[in-house]
C-alpha positions in Angstrom: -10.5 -16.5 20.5 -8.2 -13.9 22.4 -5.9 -11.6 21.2 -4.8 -9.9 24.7 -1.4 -11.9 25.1 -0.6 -11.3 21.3 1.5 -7.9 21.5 4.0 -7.8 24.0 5.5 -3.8 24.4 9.6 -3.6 25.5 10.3 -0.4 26.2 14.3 0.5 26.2 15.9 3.1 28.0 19.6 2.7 28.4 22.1 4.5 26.5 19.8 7.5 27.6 21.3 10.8 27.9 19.5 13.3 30.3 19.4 16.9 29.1 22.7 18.9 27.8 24.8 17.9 30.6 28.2 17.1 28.6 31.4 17.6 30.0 34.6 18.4 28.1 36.8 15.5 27.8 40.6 16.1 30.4 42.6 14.9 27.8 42.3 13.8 23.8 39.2 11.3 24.5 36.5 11.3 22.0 33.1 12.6 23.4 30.3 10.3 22.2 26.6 11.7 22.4 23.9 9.1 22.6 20.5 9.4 21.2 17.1 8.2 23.1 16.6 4.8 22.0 13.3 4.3 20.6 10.9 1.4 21.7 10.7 -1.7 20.3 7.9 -3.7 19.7 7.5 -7.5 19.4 4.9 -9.8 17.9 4.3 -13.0 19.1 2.6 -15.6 17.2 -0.2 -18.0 19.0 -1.8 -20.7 17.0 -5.1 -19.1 16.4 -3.8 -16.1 14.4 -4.4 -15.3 11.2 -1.5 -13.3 10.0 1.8 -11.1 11.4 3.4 -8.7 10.1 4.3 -5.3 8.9 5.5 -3.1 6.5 8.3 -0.7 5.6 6.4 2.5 7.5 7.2 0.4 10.6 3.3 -0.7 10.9 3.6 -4.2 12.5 0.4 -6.1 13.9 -1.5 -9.1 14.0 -4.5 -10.5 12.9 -7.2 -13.0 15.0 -10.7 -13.8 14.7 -12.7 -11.7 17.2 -14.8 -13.9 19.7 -18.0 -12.6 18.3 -16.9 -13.5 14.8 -19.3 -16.0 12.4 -19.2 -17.5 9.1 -22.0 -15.3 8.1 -20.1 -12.3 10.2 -16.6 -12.8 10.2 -15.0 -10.2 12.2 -11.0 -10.1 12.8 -9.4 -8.3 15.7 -5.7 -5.7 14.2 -3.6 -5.2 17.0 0.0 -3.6 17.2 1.8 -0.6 16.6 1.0 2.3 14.1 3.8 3.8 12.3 4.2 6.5 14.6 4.9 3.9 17.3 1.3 4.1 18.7 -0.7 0.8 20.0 -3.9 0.2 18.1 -6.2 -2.1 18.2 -9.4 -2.4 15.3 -12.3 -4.2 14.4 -12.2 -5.6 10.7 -16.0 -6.6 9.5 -15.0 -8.8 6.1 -18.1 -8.5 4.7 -17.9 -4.6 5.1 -14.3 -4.4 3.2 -14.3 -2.7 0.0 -10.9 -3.6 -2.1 -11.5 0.1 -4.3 -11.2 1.9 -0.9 -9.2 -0.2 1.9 -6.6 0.1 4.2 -3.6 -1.9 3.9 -4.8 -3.7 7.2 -8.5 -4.6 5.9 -6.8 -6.1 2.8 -4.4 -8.6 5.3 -7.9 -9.7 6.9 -9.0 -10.3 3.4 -6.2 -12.2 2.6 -6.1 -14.2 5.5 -9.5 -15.0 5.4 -10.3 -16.3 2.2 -6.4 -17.5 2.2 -5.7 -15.7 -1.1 -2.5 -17.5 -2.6 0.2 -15.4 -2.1 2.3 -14.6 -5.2 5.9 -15.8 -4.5 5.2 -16.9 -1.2 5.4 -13.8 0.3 2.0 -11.8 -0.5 -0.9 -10.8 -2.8 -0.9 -7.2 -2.4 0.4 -4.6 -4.9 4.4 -3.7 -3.6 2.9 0.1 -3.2 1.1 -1.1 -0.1 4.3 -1.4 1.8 4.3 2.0 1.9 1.3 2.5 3.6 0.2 3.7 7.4 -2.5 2.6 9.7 -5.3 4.4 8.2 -4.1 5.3 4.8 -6.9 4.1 2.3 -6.3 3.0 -1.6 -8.3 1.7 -4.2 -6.0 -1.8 -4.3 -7.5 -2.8 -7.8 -6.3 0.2 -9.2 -2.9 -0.7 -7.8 -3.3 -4.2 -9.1 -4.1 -2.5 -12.9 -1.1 -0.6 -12.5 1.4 -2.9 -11.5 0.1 -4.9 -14.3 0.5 -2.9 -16.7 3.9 -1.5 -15.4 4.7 -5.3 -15.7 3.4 -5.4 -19.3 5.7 -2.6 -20.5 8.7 -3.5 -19.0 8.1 -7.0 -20.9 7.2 -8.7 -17.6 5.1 -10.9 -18.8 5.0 -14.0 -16.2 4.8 -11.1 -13.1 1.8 -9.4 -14.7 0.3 -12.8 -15.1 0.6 -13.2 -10.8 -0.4 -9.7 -10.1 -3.9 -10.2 -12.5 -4.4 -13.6 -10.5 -3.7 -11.7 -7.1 -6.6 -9.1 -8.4 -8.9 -11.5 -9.5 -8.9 -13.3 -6.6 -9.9 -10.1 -4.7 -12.5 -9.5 -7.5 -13.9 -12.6 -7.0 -14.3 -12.6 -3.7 -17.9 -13.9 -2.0 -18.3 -10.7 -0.1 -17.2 -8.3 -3.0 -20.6 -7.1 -5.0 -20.4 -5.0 -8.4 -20.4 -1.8 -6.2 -16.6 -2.6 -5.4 -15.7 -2.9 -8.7 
């Protein structure tokens, strides 16, 4: 499978204004000063891809299996744009991802993988990691216990229920050993 066509970069330049080169208006006009307009970066969806996305940091990528990628090995191929507006591109080795210290991006190839039900529709990650950069690592079931038991005290009952079925599903995974938990 091929991921090279999957991020296309548009770069924008208009409204750009060279140095400090401003000139005083001749009569009562308003003076308007533009800013650099910052690049914008599209994801576009093919039908071997396992999952696009992004969070509030402005991390946006895509997921595909690599070519080299087996049942026994399943490898998936991250590509896109860092929060910092940097192209990346990573290797995920499933069998290698450790829910107590991941990345929000491993935990996507997780989740696409063994197409973990997303709570709501919408995902079966803890909200905290919307926060999260490229390479910012977390220990997710920790996340999950908190978020549970935030749920729990604020009488929450039927969203703590879908946050413990998100975490045992990572618990329960086929590649996660007792070591992970």
């Amino acid at each position: 499978m091929n991921i090279s066509s999957s991020l296309n970069t548009v770069s924008s330049s208009y409204g750009q204004q060279k140095g400090n080169q401003m000139k005083t208006p001749a009569s009562g006009e308003k003076t308007f000063y533009t800013a650099e307009t910052p690049k914008v970066y599209q994801i576009f969806t093919t039908d071997n891809m396992l999952w696009t996305g992004g969070n509030g940091t402005g991390l946006s990528y895509c997921l595909k299996y690599a070519d080299d990628s087996t049942d026994e090995n399943p490898v998936v191929l991250a590509k896109g744009v860092d929060e910092n507006g940097k192209e990346f591109e990573q290797r995920i080795y499933i069998n290698d991802v450790n829910p107590s210290n991941a990345t929000v991006v491993e935990m996507r190839a997780l989740e696409a993988h063994y197409k973990v039900e997303k709570q709501g529709g919408f995902t079966s990650l803890p909200l905290e990691a919307g926060n999260m950069g490229l390479n910012d690592r977390r220990d997710f079931i920790s996340m999950f216990k908190k978020s549970i038991e935030d749920l729990n005290k604020l009488g929450r009952f039927d969203l703590s229920l879908l946050w413990t079925k998100s975490m045992d599903a990572y618990l329960d995974l086929p590649n996660t050993n007792s070591k992970y938990k």
